[in-house]
PDB file as gemmi writes it, atoms N, CA and C in Angstrom:
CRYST1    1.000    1.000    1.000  90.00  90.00  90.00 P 1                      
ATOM      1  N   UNK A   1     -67.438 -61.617  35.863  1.00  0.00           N  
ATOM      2  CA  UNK A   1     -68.150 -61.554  37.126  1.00  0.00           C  
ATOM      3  C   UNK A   1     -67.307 -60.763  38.122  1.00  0.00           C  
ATOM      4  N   UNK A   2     -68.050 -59.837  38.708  1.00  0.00           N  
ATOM      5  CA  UNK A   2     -67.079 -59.192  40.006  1.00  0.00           C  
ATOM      6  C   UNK A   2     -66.639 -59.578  40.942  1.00  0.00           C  
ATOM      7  N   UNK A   3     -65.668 -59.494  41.535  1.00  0.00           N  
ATOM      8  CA  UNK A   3     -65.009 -60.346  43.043  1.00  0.00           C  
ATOM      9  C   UNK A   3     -66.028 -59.978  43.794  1.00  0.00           C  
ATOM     10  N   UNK A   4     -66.431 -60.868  44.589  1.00  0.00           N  
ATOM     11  CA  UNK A   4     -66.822 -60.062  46.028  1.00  0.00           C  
ATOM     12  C   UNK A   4     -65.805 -60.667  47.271  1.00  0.00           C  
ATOM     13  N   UNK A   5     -66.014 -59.676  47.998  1.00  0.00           N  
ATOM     14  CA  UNK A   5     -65.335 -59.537  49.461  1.00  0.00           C  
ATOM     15  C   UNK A   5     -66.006 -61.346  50.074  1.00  0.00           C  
ATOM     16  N   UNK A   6     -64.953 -62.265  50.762  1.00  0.00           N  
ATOM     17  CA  UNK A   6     -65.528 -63.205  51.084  1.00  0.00           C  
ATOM     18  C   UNK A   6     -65.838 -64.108  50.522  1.00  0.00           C  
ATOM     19  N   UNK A   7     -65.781 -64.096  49.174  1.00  0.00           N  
ATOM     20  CA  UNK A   7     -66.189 -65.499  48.423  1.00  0.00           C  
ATOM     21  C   UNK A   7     -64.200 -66.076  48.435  1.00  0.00           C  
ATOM     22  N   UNK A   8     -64.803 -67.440  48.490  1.00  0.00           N  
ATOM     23  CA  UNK A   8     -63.517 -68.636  48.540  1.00  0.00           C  
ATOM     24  C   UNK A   8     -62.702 -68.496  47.440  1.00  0.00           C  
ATOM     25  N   UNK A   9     -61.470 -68.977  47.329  1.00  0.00           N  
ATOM     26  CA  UNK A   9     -60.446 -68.447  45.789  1.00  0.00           C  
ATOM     27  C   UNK A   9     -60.564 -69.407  44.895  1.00  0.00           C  
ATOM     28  N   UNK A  10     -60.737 -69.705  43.882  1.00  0.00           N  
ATOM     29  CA  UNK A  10     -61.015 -70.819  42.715  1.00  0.00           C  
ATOM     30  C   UNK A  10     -59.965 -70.750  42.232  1.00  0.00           C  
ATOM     31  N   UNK A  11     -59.288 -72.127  41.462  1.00  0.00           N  
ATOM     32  CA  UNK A  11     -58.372 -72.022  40.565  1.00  0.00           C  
ATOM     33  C   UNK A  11     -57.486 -71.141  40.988  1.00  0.00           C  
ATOM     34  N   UNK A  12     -56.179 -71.314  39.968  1.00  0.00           N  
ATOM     35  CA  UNK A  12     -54.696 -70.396  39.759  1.00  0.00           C  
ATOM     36  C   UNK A  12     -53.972 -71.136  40.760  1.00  0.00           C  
ATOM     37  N   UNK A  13     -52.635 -70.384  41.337  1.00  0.00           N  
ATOM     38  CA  UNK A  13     -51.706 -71.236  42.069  1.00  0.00           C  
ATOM     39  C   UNK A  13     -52.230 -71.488  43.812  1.00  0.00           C  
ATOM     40  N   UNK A  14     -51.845 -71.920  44.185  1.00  0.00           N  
ATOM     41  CA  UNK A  14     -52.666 -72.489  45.658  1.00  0.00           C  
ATOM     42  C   UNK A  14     -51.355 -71.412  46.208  1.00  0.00           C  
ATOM     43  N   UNK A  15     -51.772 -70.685  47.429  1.00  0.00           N  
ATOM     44  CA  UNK A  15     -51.594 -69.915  48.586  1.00  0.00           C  
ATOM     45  C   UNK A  15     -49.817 -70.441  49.305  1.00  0.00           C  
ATOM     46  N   UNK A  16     -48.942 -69.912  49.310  1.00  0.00           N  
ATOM     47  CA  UNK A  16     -48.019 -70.454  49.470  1.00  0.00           C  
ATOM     48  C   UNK A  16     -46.632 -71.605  48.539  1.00  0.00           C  
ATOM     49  N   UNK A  17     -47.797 -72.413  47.498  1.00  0.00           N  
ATOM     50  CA  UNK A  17     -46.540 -72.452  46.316  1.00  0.00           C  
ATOM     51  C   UNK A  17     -45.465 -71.996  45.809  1.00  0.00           C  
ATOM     52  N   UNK A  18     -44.220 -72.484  45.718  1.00  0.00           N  
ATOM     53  CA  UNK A  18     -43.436 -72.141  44.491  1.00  0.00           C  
ATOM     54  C   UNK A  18     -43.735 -71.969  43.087  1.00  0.00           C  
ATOM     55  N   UNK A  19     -43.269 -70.741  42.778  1.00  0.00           N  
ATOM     56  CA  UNK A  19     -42.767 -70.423  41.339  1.00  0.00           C  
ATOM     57  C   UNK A  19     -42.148 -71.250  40.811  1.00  0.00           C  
ATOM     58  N   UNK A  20     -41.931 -71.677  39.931  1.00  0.00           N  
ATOM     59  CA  UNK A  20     -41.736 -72.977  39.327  1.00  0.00           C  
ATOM     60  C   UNK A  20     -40.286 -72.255  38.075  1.00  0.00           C  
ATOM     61  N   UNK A  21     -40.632 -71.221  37.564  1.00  0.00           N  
ATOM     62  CA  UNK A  21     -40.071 -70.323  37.031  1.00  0.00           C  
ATOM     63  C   UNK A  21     -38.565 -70.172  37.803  1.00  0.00           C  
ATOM     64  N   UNK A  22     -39.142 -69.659  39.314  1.00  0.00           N  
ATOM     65  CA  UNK A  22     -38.303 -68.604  40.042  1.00  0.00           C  
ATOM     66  C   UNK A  22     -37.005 -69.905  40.462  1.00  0.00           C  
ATOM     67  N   UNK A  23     -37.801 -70.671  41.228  1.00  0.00           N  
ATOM     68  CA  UNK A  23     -36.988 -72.107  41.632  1.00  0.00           C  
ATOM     69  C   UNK A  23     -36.049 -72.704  40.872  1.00  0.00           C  
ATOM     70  N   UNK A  24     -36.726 -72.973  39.346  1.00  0.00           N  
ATOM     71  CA  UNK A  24     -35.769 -73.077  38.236  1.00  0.00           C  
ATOM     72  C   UNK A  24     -34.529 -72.239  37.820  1.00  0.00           C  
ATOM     73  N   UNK A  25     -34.389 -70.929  38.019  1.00  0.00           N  
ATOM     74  CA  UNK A  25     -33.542 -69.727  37.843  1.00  0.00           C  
ATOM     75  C   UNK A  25     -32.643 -70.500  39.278  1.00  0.00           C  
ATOM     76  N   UNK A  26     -33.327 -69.708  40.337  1.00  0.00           N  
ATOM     77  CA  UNK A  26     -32.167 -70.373  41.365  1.00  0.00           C  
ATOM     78  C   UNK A  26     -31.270 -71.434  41.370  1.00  0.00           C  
ATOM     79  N   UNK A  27     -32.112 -72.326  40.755  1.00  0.00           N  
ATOM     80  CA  UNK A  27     -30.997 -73.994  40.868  1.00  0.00           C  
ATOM     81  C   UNK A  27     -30.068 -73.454  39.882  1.00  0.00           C  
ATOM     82  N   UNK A  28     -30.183 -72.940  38.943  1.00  0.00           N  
ATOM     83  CA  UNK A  28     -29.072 -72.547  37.990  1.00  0.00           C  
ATOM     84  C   UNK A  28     -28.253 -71.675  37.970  1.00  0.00           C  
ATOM     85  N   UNK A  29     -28.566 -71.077  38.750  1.00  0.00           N  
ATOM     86  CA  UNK A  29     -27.645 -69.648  39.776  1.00  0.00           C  
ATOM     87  C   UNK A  29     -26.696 -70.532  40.589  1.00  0.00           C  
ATOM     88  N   UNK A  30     -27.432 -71.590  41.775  1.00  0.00           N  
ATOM     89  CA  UNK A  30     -26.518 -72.151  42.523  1.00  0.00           C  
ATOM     90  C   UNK A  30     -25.643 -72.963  41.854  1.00  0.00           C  
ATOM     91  N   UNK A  31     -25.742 -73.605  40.959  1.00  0.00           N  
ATOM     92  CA  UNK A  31     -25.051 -74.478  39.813  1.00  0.00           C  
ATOM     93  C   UNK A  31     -23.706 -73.652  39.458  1.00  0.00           C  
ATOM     94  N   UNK A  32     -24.459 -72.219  38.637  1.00  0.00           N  
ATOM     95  CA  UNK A  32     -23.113 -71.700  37.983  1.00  0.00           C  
ATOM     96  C   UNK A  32     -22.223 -71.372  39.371  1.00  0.00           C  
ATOM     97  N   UNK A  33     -22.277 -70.716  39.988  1.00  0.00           N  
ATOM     98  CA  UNK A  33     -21.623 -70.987  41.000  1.00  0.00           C  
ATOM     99  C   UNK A  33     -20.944 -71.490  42.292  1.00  0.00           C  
ATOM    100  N   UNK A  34     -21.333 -72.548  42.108  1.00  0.00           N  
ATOM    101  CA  UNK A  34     -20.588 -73.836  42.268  1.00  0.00           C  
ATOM    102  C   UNK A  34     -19.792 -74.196  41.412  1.00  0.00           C  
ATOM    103  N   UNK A  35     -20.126 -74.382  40.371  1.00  0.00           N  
ATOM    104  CA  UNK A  35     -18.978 -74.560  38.969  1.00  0.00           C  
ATOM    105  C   UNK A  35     -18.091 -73.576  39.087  1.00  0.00           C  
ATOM    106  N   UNK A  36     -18.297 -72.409  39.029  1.00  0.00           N  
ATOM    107  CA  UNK A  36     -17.103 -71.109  38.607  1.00  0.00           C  
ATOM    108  C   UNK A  36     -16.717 -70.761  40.444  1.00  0.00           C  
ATOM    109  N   UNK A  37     -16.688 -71.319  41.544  1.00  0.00           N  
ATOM    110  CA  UNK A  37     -16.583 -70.874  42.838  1.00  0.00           C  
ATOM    111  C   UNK A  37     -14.791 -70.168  42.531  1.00  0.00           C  
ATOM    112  N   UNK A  38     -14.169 -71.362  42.207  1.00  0.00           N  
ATOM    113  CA  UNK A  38     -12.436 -70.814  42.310  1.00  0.00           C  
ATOM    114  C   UNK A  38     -12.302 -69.438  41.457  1.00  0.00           C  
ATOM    115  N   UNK A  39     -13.018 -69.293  40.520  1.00  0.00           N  
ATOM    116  CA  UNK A  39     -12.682 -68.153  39.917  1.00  0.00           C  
ATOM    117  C   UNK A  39     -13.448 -66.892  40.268  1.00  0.00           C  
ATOM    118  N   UNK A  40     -14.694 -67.460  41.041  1.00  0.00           N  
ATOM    119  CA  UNK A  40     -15.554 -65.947  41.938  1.00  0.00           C  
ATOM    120  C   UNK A  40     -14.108 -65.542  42.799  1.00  0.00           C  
ATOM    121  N   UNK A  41     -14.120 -66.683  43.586  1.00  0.00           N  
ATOM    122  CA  UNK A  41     -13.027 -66.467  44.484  1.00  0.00           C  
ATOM    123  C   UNK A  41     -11.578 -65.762  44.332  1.00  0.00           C  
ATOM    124  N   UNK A  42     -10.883 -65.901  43.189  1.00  0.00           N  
ATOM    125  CA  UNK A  42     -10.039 -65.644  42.897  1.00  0.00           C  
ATOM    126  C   UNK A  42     -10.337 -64.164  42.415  1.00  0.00           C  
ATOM    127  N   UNK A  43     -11.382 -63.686  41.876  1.00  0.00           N  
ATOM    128  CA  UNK A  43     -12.136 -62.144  41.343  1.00  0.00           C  
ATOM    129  C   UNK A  43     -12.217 -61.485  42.602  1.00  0.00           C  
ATOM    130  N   UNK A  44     -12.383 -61.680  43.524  1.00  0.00           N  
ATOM    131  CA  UNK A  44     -12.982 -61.654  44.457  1.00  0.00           C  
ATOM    132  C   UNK A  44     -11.565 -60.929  45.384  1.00  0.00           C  
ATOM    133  N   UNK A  45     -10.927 -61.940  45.352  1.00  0.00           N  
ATOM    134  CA  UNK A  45      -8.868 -61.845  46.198  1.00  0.00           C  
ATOM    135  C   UNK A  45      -8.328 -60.270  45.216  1.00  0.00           C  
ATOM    136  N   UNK A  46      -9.166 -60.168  43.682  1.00  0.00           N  
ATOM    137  CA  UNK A  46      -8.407 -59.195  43.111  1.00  0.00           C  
ATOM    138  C   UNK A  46      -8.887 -57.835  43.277  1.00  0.00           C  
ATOM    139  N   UNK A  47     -10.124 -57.778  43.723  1.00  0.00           N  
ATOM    140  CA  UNK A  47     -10.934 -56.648  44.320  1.00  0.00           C  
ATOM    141  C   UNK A  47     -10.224 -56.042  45.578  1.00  0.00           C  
ATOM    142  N   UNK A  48     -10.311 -54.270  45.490  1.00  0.00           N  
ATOM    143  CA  UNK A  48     -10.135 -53.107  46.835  1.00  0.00           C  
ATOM    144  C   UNK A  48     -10.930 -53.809  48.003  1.00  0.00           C  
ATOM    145  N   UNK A  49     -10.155 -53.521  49.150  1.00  0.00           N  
ATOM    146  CA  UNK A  49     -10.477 -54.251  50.184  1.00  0.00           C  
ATOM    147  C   UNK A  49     -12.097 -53.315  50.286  1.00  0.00           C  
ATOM    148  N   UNK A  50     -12.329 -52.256  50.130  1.00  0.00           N  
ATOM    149  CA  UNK A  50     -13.426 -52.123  50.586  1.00  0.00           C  
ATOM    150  C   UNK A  50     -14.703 -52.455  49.581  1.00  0.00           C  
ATOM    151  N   UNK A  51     -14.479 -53.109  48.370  1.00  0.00           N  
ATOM    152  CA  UNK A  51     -15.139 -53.589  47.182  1.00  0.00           C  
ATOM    153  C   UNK A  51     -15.236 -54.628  47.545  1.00  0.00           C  
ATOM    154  N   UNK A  52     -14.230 -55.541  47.806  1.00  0.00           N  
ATOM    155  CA  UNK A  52     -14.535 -56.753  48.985  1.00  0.00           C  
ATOM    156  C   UNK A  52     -15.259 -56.953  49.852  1.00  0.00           C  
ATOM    157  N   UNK A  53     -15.680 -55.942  51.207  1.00  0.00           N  
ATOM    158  CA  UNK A  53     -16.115 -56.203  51.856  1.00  0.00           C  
ATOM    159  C   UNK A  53     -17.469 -55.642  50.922  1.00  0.00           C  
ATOM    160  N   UNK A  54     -17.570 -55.033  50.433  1.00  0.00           N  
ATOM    161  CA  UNK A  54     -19.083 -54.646  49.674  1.00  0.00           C  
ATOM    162  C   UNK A  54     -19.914 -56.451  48.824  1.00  0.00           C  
ATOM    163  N   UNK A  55     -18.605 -56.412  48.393  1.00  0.00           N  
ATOM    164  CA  UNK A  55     -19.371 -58.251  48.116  1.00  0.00           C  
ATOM    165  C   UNK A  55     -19.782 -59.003  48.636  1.00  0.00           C  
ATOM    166  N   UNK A  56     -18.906 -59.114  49.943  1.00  0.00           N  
ATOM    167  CA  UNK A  56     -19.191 -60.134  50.831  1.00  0.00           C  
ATOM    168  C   UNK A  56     -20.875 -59.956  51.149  1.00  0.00           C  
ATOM    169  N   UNK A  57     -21.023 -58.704  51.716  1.00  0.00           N  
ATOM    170  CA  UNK A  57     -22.295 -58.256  52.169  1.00  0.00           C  
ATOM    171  C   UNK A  57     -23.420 -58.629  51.199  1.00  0.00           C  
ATOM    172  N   UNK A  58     -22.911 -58.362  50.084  1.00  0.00           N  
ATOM    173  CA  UNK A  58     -24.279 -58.762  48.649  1.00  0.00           C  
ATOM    174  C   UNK A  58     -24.282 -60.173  49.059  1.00  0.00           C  
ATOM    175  N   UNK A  59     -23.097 -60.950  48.957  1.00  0.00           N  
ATOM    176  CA  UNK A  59     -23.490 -62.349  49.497  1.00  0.00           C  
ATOM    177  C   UNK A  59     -24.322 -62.649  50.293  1.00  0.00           C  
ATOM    178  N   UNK A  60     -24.321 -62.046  51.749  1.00  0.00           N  
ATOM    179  CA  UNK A  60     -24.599 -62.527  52.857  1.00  0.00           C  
ATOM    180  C   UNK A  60     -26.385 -62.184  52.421  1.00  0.00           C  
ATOM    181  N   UNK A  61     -26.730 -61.263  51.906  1.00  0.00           N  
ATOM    182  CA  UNK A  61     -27.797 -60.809  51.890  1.00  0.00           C  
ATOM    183  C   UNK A  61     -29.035 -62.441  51.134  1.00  0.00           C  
ATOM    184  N   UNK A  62     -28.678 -63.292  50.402  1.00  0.00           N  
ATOM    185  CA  UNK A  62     -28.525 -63.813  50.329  1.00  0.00           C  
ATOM    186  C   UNK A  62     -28.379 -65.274  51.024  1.00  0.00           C  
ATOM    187  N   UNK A  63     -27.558 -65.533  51.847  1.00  0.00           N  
ATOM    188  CA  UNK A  63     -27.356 -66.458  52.674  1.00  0.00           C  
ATOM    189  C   UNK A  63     -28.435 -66.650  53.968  1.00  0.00           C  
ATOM    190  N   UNK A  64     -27.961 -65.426  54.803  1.00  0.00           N  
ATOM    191  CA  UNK A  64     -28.322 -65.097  55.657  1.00  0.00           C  
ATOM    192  C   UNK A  64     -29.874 -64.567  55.865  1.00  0.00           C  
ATOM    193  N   UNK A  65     -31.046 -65.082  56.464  1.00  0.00           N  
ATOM    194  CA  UNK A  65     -32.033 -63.807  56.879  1.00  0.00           C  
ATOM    195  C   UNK A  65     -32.169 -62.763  57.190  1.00  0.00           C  
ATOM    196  N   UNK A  66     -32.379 -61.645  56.335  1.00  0.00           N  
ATOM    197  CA  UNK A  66     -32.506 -59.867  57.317  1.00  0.00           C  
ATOM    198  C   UNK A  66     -33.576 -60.565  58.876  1.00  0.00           C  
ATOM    199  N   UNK A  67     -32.474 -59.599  59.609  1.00  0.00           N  
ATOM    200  CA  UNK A  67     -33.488 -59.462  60.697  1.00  0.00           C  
ATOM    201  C   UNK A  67     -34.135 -58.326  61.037  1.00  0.00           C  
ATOM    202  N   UNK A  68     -35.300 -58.516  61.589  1.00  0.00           N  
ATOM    203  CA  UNK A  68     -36.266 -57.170  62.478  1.00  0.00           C  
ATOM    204  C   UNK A  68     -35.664 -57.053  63.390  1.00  0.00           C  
ATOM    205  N   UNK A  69     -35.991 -55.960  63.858  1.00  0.00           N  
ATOM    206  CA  UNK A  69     -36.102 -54.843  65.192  1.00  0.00           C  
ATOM    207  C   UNK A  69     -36.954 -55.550  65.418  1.00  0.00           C  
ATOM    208  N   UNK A  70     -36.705 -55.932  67.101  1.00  0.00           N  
ATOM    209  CA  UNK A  70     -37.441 -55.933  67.843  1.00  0.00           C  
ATOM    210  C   UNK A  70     -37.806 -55.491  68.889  1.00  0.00           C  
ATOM    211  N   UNK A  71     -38.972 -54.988  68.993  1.00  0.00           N  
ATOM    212  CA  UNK A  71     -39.224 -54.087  70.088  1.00  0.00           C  
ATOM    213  C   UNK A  71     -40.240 -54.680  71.554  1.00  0.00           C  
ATOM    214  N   UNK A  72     -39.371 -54.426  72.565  1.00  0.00           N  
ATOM    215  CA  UNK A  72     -40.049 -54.870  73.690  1.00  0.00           C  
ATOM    216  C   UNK A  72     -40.520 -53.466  74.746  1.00  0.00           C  
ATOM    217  N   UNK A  73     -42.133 -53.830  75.031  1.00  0.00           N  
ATOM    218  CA  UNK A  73     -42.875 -52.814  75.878  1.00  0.00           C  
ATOM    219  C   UNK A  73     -42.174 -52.944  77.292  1.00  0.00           C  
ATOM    220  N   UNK A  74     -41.715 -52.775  78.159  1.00  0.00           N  
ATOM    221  CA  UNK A  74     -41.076 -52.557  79.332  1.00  0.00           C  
ATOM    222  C   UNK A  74     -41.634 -51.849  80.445  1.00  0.00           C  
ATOM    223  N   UNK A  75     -42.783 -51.528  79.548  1.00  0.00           N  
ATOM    224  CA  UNK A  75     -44.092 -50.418  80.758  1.00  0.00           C  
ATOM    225  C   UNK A  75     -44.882 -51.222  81.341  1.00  0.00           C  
ATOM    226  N   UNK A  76     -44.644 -52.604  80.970  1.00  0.00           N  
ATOM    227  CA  UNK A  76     -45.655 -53.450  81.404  1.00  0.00           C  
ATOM    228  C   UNK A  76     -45.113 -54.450  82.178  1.00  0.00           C  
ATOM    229  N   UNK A  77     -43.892 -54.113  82.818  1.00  0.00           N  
ATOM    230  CA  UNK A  77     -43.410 -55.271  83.107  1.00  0.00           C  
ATOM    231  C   UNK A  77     -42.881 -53.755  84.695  1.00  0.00           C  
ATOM    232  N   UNK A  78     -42.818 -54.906  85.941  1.00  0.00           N  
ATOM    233  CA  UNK A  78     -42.620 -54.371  87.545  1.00  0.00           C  
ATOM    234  C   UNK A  78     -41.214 -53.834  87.086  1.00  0.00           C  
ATOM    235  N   UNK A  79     -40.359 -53.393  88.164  1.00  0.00           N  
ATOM    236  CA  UNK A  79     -39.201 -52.898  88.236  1.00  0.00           C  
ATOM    237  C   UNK A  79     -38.407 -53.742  88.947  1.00  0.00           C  
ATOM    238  N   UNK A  80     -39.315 -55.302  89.453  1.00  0.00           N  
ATOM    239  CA  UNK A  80     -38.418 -56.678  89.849  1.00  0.00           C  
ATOM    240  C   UNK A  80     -38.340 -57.302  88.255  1.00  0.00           C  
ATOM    241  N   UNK A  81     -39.054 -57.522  87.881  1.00  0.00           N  
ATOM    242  CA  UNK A  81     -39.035 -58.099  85.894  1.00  0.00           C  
ATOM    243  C   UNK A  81     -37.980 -58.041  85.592  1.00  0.00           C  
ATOM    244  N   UNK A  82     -38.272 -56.269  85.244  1.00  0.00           N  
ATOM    245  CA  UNK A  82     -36.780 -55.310  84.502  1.00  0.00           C  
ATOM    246  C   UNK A  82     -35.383 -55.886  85.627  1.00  0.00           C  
ATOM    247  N   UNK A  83     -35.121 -55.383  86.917  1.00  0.00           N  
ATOM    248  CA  UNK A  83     -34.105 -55.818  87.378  1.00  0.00           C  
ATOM    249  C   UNK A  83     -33.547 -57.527  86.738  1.00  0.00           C  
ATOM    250  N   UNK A  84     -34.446 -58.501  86.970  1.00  0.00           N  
ATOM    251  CA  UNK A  84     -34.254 -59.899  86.537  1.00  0.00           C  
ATOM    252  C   UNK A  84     -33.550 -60.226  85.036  1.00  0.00           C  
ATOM    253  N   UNK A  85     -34.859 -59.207  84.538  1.00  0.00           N  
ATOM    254  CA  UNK A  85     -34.170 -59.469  82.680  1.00  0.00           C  
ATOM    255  C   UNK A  85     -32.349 -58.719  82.570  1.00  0.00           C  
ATOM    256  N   UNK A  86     -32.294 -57.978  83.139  1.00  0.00           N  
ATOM    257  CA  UNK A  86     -30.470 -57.422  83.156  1.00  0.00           C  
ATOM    258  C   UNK A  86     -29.727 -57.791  83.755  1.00  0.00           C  
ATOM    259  N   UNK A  87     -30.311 -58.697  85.320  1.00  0.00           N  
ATOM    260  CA  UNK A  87     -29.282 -59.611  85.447  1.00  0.00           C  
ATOM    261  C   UNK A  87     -28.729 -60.879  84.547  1.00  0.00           C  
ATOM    262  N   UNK A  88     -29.704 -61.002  83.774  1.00  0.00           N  
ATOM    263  CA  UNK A  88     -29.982 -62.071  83.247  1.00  0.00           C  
ATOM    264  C   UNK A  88     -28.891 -61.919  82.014  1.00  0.00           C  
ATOM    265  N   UNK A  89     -29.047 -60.983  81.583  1.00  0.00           N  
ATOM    266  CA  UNK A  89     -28.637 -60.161  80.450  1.00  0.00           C  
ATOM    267  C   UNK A  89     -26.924 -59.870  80.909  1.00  0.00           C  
ATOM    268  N   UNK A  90     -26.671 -59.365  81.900  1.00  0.00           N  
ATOM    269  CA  UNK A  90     -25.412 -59.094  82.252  1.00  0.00           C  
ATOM    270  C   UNK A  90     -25.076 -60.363  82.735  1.00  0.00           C  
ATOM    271  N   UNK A  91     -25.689 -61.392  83.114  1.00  0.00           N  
ATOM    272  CA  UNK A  91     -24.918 -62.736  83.318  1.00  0.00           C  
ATOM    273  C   UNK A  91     -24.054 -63.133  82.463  1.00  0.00           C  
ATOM    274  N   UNK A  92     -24.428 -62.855  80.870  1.00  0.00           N  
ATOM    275  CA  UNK A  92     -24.496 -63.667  80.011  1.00  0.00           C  
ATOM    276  C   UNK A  92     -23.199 -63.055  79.265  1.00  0.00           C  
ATOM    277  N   UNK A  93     -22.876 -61.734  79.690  1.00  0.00           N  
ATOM    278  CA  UNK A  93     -22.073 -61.391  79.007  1.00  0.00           C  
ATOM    279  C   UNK A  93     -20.491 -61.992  79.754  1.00  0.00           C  
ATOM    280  N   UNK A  94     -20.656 -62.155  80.849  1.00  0.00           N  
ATOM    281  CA  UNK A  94     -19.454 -62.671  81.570  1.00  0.00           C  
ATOM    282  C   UNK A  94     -19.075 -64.229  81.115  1.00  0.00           C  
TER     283      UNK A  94                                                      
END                                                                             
């Protein structure tokens, strides 16, 4: 039968679920390394400092969320706004 545009989704995995697969891999990723941490670590101390910092980063990628750019319209805002938001902004740095 052909899809149509608009009909409701039947069956298969529900909208937002885990991979069951993928989840499974991970726990065993975090496992082995947890188990082998002293010896990442120690691989890790034996690596060029700039091979080092190249790891770290694969790590973080990982850990951490990428963030967006974010972009703010400023055409829409008075030239009391803008003044406010940089005081605001230069407050913060002091």
């Amino acid at each position: 039968m052909k899809f149509e545009k608009g009909r409701e989704k039947t069956g298969g995995r529900q909208l937002g679920s885990t991979n069951r697969t993928s989840t499974d891999l991970k726990n065993r990723i975090a496992t082995l390394i947890d188990n082998q941490f002293d010896s990442i670590q120690a691989d890790l101390e034996l690596l060029e400092p700039k091979d080092r910092v190249m790891a770290y980063l694969k790590f973080i990628e990982y850990v951490l969320p990428k963030q967006r750019e974010q972009k703010i319209d400023l055409s829409t805002l008075t030239d009391d706004q803008i003044d406010a938001l940089l005081d605001k902004a230069m407050a913060k740095l002091d």
